[in-house]
C-alpha positions as CSV (number, residue, x, y, z in Angstrom):
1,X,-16.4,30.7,-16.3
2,X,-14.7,30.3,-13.2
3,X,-15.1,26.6,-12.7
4,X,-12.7,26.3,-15.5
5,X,-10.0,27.9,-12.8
6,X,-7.9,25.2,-11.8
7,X,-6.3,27.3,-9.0
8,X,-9.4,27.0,-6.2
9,X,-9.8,23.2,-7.1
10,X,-6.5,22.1,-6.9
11,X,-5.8,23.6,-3.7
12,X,-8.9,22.1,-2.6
13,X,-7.8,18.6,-3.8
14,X,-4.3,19.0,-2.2
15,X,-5.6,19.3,1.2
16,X,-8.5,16.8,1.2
17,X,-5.8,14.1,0.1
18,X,-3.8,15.8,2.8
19,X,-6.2,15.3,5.5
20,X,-6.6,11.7,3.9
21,X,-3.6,10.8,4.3
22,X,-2.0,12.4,7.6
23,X,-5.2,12.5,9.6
24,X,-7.8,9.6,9.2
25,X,-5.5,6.4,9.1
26,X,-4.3,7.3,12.7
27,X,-7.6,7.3,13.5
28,X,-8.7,4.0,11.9
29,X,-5.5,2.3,12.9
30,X,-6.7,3.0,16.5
31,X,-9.5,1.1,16.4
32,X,-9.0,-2.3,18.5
33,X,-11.3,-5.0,18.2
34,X,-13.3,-5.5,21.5
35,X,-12.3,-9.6,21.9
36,X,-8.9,-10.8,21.7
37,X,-8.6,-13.8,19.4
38,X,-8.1,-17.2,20.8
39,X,-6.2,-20.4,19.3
40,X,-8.1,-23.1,18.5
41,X,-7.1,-26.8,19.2
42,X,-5.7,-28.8,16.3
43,X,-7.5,-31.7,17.5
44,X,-10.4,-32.4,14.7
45,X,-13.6,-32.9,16.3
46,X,-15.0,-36.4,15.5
47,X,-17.5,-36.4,12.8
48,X,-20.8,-38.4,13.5
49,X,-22.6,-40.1,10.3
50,X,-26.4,-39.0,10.0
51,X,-29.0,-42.3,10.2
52,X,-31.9,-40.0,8.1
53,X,-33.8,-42.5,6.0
54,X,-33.4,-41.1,2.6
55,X,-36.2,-42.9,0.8
């Protein structure tokens, strides 16, 4: 039975975590997000109470 053959598989396994890890996080890492972030003020904005009628 030759999937009992560990020698195919584990070569197999070797290089796809391999690949994982030399070639794709480069890649992601690359990735920059389109919009820099900007700081917000710390100034709170001021809150306005609601005049709903409730009954």
């Amino acid at each position: 039975m030759p999937q009992l053959n560990p020698t195919p598989w584990f070569a197999i396994l070797a290089f796809s975590w391999l690949v994982f890890l030399t070639v794709i996080p480069p890649k992601v890492m690359a990735h920059t997000f389109p919009n820099t972030p900007t700081s917000k003020s710390t100034e709170k904005p001021k809150a306005t109470t609601w005049n709903w009628p409730w009954h």
